[in-house]
C-alpha positions, 0 to 999 in steps of 0.5 A: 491551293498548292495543287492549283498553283502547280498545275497553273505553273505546270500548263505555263511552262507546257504552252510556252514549249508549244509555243517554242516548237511551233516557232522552231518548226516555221523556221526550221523549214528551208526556203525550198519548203516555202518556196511554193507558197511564196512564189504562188502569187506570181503565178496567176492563170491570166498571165497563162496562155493556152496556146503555150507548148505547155499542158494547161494546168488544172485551175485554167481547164476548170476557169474555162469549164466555169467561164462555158458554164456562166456562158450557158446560163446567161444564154438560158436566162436571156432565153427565159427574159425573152419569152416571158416578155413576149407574151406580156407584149400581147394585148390582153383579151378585155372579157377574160380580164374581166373573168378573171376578175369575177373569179378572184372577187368571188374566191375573196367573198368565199374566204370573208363567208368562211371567215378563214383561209389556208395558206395554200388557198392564200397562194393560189389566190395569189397566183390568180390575183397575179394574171389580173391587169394592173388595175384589177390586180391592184384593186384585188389586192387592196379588197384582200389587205383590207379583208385580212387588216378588219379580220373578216379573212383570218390568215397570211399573206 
């Protein structure tokens, strides 16, 4: 018991020399070692101008690197919103909408036979449900729920 006491004593007296040492070094520093951490919020690279005599400073080259970059991919995402929209602004073709249909009932009755589907079957399932028009693809869907909620088609949506 005298050994746990010591010990307990010995490692008070060792955390507070650490305690001191460490509060002895932050204020031993001088204000030239602080200075820079102090003065580093007045300096921000909004307030810099490229067109200073001045080199630009590394954060400045890297926000302009990362302002190209967003630029780029905006431009690139805008791209893709624009071309996947023009297809959908097409009229649909009736008699391939209704083969598409035909084609994703039929696969739905294959999978109620068999009793089972996997997943990878699932989302190829998925991926052709996906090209039917809302109706038929609304419909599709409901026929599936409800052939996966009565257990006639065992597996995940």
């Amino acid at each position: 018991m005298r050994t746990l006491i010591a010990l307990s004593v010995l490692q008070t007296i060792g955390i507070a020399a650490l305690v001191v040492h460490s509060f002895g070094a932050k204020h031993a520093a001088g204000p030239e070692q602080r200075a820079p951490s102090a003065s580093a919020p007045e300096i921000s690279p909004a307030k810099e101008s490229p067109t200073s005599g001045d080199a630009p400073s590394v954060p400045s080259v890297g926000e302009e690197r990362l302002r190209t970059i967003v630029r780029e991919e905006l431009a690139r995402i805008q791209a893709q919103r624009s071309a996947s929209s023009s297809p959908a602004a097409q009229p649909r073709n009736p008699s391939l909408d209704v083969q598409r249909r035909e084609a994703v009932e039929q696969q739905i009755e294959t999978y109620r036979g068999v009793g089972a589907v996997t997943d990878a079957q699932m989302q190829e399932l998925q991926a052709d449900i996906a090209q039917l028009d809302d109706a038929s693809r609304k419909q599709m869907m409901s026929k599936l729920i409800r052939a996966l909620n009565s257990g006639e088609i065992k597996g995940r949506l």
